[in-house]
Phi, psi and omega in degrees: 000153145330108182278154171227163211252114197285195162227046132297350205296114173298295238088022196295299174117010180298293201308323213243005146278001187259347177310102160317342193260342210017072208239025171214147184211129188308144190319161155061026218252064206312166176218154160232181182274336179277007165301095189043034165232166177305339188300143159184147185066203177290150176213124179304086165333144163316320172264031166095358195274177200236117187207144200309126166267016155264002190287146182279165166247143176330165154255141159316288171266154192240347180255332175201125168356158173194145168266128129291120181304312173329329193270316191268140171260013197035037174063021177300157188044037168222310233210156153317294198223145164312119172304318217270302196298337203248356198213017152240114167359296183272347163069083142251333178274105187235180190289140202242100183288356161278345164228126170243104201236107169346143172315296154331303188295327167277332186288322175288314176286354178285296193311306172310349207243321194241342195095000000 
C-alpha cells in the first residue's frame, strides 16, 4: 500500500526531504514523475496508462504536504520502513487503505523509477 499524508498534517517539511522517491510534495504544489527519479519522457504507470514524466501534474491537495501514491514505494528497496512516517511529529503519515500494494509490486515500482 501507499502511504498518506492525513489532514492532521502541521506542514511542518520533515517527511519530505526523506522521501526516496521524492513522492511528497507541498500543498498546492505541482509534481512530475522525473522528479529526481531516472524517469524522461513517456513512461507507463503502473497501471499501463501513459504519461509524459516531464509534464507537471495538478497538485492532489492545495493545503497540506501530500504523496503522490504513483510515486511511493513505502521506501521498499531504500529503507526498512516508510521515512516520511518515522520523521513526523503528529504520526499523519499512515498506511493509505485505498492503495494496496504487494511488496513485490513496490520493489518493480522502485526499479522502474530509479533502475
Amino acid at each position: 500500500m501507499a502511504i498518506m499524508i492525513t489532514e492532521e498534517c502541521i506542514n511542518c517539511g520533515a517527511c519530505e526531504p526523506e522521501c526516496p522517491n521524492n513522492a511528497i510534495y507541498e500543498g498546492g504544489a505541482e509534481w512530475r514523475f522525473s522528479d529526481k527519479t531516472k524517469v524522461s519522457g513517456m513512461f507507463a504507470k503502473m497501471d499501463g496508462t501513459m504519461i509524459d514524466g516531464n509534464t507537471p501534474q495538478p497538485p492532489k491537495v492545495m493545503d497540506r504536504y501530500y504523496i503522490v501514491t504513483d510515486k511511493c514505494t513505502e521506501c521498499v528497496g531504500f529503507h526498512d520502513e516508510p521515512q516520511c512516517a518515522s520523521v513526523c511529529p503528529v504520526d499523519c503519515c499512515v498506511d493509505d487503505p485505498d492503495f494496496r500494494e504487494p511488496k513485490d509490486d513496490l520493489m518493480a515500482k522502485k526499479v522502474r523509477m530509479h533502475g
